[in-house]
C-alpha positions, -999 to +999 in steps of 0.1 A: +000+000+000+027+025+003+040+026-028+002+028-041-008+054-016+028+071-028+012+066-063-020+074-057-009+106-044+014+115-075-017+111-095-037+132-075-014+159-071-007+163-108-039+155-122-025+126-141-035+089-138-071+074-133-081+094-100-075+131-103-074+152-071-113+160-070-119+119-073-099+114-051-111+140-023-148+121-031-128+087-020-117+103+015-146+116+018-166+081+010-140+062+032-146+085+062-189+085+058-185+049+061-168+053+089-194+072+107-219+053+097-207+018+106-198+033+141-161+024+148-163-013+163-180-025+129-162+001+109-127-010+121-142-050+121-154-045+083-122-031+069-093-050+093-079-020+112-080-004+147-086+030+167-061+056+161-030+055+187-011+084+179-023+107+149-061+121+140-073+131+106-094+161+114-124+168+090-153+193+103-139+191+136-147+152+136-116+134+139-112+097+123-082+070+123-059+079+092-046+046+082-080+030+084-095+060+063-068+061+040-068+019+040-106+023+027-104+050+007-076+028-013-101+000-014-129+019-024-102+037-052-091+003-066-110-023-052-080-040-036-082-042+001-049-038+020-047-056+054-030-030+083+000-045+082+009-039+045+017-002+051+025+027+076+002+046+094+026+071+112+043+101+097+060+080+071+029+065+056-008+075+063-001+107+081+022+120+053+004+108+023-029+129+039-011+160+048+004+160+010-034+158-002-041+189+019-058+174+050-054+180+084-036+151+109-031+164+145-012+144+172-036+130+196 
């Protein structure tokens, strides 16, 4: 997943590739409805990941898990789900691929 999130990110940031940046926002957005809407037990039982430890994405003041939104919003992008383990959440991976897409992650 890193090196597709890194991808995915390239693509969104220059417009090239099959999910331009406004796609892509819809994806986040998606990723994180489901989120609320599952409730986090099911949401984080549904798509393989757990409770935020150490960063937040903040969106509207709500504040969600970034390597489980990011996670779904990949498998909701390609179709391919990615199991926690098969990339980063921390500043090197989740928190760093959302903050170069313009969002907001905040230490907890």
């Amino acid at each position: 997943m890193e090196r597709a999130a890194v991808r995915l990110t390239r693509q969104t940031r220059t417009g090239e590739g099959h999910l331009p940046f406004r796609a892509a926002f819809i994806v986040w957005a998606g990723a994180a409805r489901r989120a609320e809407e599952r409730g986090p037990q099911r949401f984080f039982g549904e798509h393989g990941f757990a409770p935020a430890t150490t960063y937040e994405l903040v969106v509207d003041d709500r504040r969600y898990p970034p390597k489980a939104i990011l996670g779904t919003a990949y498998e909701f992008a390609t179709g391919e789900r990615l199991a926690s383990g098969d990339f980063e959440g921390g500043k090197g991976g989740a928190v760093s691929v959302l903050g170069k897409m313009g969002f907001t992650v905040q230490h907890v």
